[in-house]
SELO-90890 format. One line per 3 residues: number of its first residue (from 1); for each residue x, y, z of C-alpha. Coordinates in Angstrom, 1 decimal. Layout:
# residues N
NUM = X:Y:Z; ...
END
This chain:
# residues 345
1 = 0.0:0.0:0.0; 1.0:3.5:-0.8; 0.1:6.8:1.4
4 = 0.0:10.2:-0.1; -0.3:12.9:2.5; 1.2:16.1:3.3
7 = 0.9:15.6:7.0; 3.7:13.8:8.7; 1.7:12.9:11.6
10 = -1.2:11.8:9.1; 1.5:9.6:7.7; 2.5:8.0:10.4
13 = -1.1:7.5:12.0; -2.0:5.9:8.8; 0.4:3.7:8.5
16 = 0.1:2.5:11.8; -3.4:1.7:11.4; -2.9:0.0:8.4
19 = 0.0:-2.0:9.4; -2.4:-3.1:12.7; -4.9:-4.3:10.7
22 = -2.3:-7.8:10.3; -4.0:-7.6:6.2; -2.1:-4.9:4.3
25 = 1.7:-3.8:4.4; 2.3:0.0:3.4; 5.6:0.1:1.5
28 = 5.7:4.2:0.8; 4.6:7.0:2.6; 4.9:10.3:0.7
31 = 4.4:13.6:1.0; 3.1:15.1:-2.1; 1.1:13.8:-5.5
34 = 4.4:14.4:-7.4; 6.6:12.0:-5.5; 3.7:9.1:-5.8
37 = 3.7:9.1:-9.4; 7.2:8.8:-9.5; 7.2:6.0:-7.2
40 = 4.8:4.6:-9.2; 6.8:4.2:-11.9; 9.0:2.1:-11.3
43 = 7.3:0.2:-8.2; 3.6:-1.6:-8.1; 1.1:-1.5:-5.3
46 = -2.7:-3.1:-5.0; -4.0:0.1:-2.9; -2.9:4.0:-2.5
49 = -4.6:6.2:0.5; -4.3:9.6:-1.0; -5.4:12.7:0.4
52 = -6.9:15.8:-1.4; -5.7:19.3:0.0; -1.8:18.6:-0.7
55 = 0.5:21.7:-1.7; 2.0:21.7:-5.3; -0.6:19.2:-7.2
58 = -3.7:18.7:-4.9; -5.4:15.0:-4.9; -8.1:15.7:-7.4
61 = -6.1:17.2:-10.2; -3.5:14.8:-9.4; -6.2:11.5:-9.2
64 = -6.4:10.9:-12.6; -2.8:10.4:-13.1; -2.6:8.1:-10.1
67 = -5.1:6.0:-11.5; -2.9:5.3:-14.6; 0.2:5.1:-12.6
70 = -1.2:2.4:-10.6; -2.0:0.1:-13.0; -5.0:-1.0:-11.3
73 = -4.4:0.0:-7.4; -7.2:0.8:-6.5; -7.6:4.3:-4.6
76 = -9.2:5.6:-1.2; -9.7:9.4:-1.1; -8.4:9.6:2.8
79 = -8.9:13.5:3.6; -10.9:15.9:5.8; -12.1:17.5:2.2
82 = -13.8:14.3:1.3; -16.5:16.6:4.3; -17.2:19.0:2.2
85 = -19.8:17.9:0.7; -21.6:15.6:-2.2; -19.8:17.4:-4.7
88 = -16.0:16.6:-3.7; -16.8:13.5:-3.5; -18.4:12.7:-6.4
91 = -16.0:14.2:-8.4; -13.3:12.3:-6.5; -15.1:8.8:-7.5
94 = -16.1:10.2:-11.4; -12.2:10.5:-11.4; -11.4:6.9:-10.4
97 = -11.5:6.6:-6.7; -12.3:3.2:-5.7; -14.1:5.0:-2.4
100 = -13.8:8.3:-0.2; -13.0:8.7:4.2; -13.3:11.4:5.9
103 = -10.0:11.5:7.5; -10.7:13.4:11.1; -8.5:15.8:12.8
106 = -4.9:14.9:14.0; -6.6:14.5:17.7; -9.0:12.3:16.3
109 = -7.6:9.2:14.6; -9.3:6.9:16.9; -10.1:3.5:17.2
112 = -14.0:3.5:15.6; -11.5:5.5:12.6; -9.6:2.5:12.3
115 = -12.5:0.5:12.5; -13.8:1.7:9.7; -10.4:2.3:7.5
118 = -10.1:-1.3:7.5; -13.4:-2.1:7.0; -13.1:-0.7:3.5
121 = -10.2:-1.3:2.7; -11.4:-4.9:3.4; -14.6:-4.6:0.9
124 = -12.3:-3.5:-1.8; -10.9:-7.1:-2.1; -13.5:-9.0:-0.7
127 = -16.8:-8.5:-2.5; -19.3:-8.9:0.3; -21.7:-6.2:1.7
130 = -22.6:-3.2:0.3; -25.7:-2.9:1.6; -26.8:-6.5:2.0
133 = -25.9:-7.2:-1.7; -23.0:-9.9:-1.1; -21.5:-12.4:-3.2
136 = -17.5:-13.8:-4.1; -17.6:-13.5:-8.2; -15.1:-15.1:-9.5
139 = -13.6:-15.4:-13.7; -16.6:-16.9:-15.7; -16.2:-19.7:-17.6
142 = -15.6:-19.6:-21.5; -19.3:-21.0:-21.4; -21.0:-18.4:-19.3
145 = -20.2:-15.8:-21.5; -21.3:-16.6:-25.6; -20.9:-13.2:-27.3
148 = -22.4:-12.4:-30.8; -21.0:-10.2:-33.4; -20.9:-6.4:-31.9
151 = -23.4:-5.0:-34.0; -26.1:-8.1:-34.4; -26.0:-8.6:-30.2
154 = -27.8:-5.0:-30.3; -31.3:-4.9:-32.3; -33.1:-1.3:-32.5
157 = -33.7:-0.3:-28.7; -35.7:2.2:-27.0; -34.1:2.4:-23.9
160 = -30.7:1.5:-21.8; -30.6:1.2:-18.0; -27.9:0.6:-16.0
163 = -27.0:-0.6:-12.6; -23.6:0.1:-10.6; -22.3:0.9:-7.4
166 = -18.4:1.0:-5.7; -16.5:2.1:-8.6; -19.8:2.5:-10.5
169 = -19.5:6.7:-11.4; -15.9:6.1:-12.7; -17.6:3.6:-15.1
172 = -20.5:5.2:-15.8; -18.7:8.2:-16.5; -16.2:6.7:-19.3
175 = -19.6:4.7:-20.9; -21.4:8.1:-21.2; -18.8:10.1:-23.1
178 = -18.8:7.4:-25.4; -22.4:8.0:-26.0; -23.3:10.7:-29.2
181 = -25.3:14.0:-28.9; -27.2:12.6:-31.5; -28.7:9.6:-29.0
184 = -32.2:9.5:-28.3; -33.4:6.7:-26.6; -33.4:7.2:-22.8
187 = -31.3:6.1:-20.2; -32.1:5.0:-16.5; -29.8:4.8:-13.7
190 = -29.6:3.1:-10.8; -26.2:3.6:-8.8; -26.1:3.2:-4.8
193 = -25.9:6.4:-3.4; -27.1:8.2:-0.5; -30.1:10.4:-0.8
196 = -28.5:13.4:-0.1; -25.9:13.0:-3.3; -28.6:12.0:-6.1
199 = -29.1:16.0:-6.5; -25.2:16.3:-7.5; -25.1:12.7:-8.9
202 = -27.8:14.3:-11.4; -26.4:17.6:-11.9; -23.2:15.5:-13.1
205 = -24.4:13.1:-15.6; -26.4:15.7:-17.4; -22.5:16.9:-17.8
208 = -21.2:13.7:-18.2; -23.8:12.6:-20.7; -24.6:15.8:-22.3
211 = -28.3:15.5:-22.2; -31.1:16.5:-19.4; -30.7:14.4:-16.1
214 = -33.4:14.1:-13.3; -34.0:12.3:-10.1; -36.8:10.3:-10.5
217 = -40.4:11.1:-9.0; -43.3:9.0:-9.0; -45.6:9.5:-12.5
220 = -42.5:10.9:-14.2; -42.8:9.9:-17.8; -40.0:8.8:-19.6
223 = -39.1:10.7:-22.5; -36.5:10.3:-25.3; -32.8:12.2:-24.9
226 = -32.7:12.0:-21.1; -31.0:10.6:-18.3; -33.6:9.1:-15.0
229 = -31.9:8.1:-11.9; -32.8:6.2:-9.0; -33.2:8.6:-6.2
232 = -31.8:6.7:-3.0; -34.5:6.0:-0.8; -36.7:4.4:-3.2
235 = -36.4:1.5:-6.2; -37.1:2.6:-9.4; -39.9:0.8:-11.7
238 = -41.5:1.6:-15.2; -45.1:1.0:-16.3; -46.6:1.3:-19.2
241 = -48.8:4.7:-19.8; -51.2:5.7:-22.4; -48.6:8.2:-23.5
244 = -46.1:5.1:-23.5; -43.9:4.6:-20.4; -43.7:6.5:-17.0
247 = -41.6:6.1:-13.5; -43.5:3.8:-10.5; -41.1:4.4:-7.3
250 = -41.6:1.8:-4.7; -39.9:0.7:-1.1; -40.8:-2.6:-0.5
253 = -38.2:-5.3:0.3; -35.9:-6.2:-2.6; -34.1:-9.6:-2.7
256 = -30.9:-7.9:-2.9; -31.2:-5.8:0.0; -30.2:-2.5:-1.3
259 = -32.0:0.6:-1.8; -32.0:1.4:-4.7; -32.0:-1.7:-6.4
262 = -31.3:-2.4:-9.5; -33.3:-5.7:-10.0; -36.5:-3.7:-9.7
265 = -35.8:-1.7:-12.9; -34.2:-4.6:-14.9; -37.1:-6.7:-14.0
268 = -39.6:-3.2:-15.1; -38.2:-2.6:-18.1; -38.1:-5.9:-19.2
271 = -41.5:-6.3:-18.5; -42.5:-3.4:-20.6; -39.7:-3.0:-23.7
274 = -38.8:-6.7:-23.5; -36.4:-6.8:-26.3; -36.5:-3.5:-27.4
277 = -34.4:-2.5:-24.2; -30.2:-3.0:-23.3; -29.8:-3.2:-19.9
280 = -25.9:-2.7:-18.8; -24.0:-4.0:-15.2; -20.7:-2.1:-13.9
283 = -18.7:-2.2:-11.3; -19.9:-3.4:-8.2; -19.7:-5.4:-4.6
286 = -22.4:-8.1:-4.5; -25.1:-9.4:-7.0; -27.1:-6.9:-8.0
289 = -29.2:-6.7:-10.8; -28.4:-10.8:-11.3; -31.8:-11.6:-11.4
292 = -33.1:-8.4:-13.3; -30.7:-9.3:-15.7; -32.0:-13.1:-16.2
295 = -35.2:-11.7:-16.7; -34.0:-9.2:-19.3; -32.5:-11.4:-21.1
298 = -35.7:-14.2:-20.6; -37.4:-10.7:-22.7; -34.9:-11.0:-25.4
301 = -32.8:-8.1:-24.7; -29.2:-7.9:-24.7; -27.7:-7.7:-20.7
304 = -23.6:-5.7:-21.4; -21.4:-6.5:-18.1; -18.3:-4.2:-17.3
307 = -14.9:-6.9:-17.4; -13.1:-7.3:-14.3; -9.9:-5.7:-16.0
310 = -11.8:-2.4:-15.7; -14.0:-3.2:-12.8; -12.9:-1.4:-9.2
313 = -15.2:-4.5:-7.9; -16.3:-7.3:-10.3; -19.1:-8.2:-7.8
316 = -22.1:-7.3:-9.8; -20.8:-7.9:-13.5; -19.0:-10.7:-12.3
319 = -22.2:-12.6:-10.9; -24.8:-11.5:-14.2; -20.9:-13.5:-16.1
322 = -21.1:-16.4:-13.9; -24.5:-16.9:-14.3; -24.0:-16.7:-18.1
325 = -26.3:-13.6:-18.8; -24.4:-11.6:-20.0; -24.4:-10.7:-23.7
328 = -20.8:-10.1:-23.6; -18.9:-8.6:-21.1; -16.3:-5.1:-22.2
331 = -14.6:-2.1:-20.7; -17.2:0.7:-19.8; -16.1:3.1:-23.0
334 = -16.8:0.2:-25.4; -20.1:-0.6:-24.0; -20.6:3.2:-24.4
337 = -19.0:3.4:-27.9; -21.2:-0.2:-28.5; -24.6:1.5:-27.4
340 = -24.0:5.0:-29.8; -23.3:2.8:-32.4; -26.9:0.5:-32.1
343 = -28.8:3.3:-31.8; -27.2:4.4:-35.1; -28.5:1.3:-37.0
END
């Protein structure tokens, strides 16, 4: 493990805790973004703690390089600015952290703190949890997955919706810039979030995606060129309207215990577009959207999972591969690029 942080005490505190936890070894602590990506250069590591308000190159403008430098490391934004609000941390994850912790004041650090550093630290490598959503995914079999030709795997569609979750905006984020002005067909969301972040969550994908994004109210009606997400208190469901297709939002227990979940609106829209839908899994702990995704593709439509190359966690994708439905299984800009391309035909 690798620890980027300006603070010497910081430093030493963290690595300390991590060290305790008798699970990971840190083999750098460093002082400034600059110095990591020279370390990681020449030297590999599985995770990097890096903290955001750092002199010279801060942690956000320096994240995206660390992401490539590390060559798959996954990273956890450490820093008190991870407090500031929905927004720091969203842009933190839409720019390839694994997760975010609010690192408390020097006099702080405490054992509850380290409690909970290890705790996800600990989810990164063992898909289990996320909000009662658990499952150990593991490579698929050259069975489970049967791709078809790129362009004959997507028939004309009306409608994409996707579920993710840890490492989820990262992904969604390089899918949707893949994804033409030109597209019409709406999109629905489902990401695990808390409440309070949908507003930003939405007021970034209609960035991301370049189209209107809303968080989704009961009766909403679904209409072409948009983003819908999954607000976080409630599942998101479609029925069919007179006026074509609208937005149910309901609470009751799903299988997967989380809220949202995505096997509510996988199971909807298959229900109502049946093959004239794509439905899409990325990165993820747990299962899911497993079962939406059997009955999507029960409805003829084509199921795209995220690979575990790309994948922060290959919980969700890697359970909808094991179970052999997905349709194939790529890297979150050529599922993007895949999708423009369809809706092309």
């Amino acid at each position: 493990m690798l620890i980027v942080d300006d603070s010497v005490v910081a430093r030493s505190v963290l690595s300390r805790m991590v060290e305790g936890t008798r699970r990971f070894h840190v083999v750098a602590a460093l002082g400034e973004a600059r110095s990591a990506l020279e370390y990681l250069r020449t030297n590999r590591v599985d995770i990097i703690l890096l903290d955001i308000a750092m002199p010279g190159i801060d942690g956000l403008t320096a994240l995206p390089d660390v992401v490539l430098a590390g060559q798959g490391a996954k990273v956890l934004i450490v820093s008190s600015s991870a407090d500031e609000g929905a927004a720091t941390t969203l842009q933190a994850l839409a720019l390839g952290a694994a997760d975010t912790l609010v690192k408390p004041g020097v006099g702080a650090f405490g054992g509850r703190f380290a409690e909970v550093l290890e705790e996800r630290l600990s989810k990164l490598f063992e898909p289990t949890g996320d909000g009662g959503c658990s499952a150990r995914a593991q490579p698929p079999s050259p069975a489970a997955v049967r791709p078809r030709s790129p362009l004959a795997m997507l028939e004309p569609f009306q409608i994409v919706a996707i579920g993710a979750s840890t490492g989820g905006i990262h992904a969604l984020s390089q899918l949707l810039r893949e994804i033409p002005a030109s597209f019409q067909q709406a999109i629905l969301v489902t990401q695990h979030l808390p409440p309070s972040f949908m507003h930003y969550f939405a007021t970034q994908l209609a960035v991301l995606g370049g189209r209107p994004c809303e968080v989704a109210t009961d009766r909403l009606r679904i209409r072409p060129g948009r983003i819908i997400i999954a607000p976080g208190e409630a599942h998101l469901r479609v029925v069919r309207t007179s006026e074509g297709a609208a937005i149910r939002l309901s609470t009751e227990w799903a299988k997967s215990g989380c809220m949202p979940s995505v096997d509510p609106m996988f199971e909807s829209v298959a229900e109502v577009y049946a093959s004239r839908a794509v439905g899409v899994v990325l990165s993820g702990m747990g299962r899911d959207g497993c079962e939406g995704a059997g009955r999507l593709i029960e409805a003829g439509a084509p199921v795209l999972a995220q690979d575990q190359a790309t994948s922060v966690v290959w919980g969700m994708p890697g359970a909808v591969a094991n179970a052999g439905r997905a349709t194939a299984v790529l890297p979150p800009d050529e599922i993007g690029r895949l999708i423009g391309r369809g809706a092309a035909r």
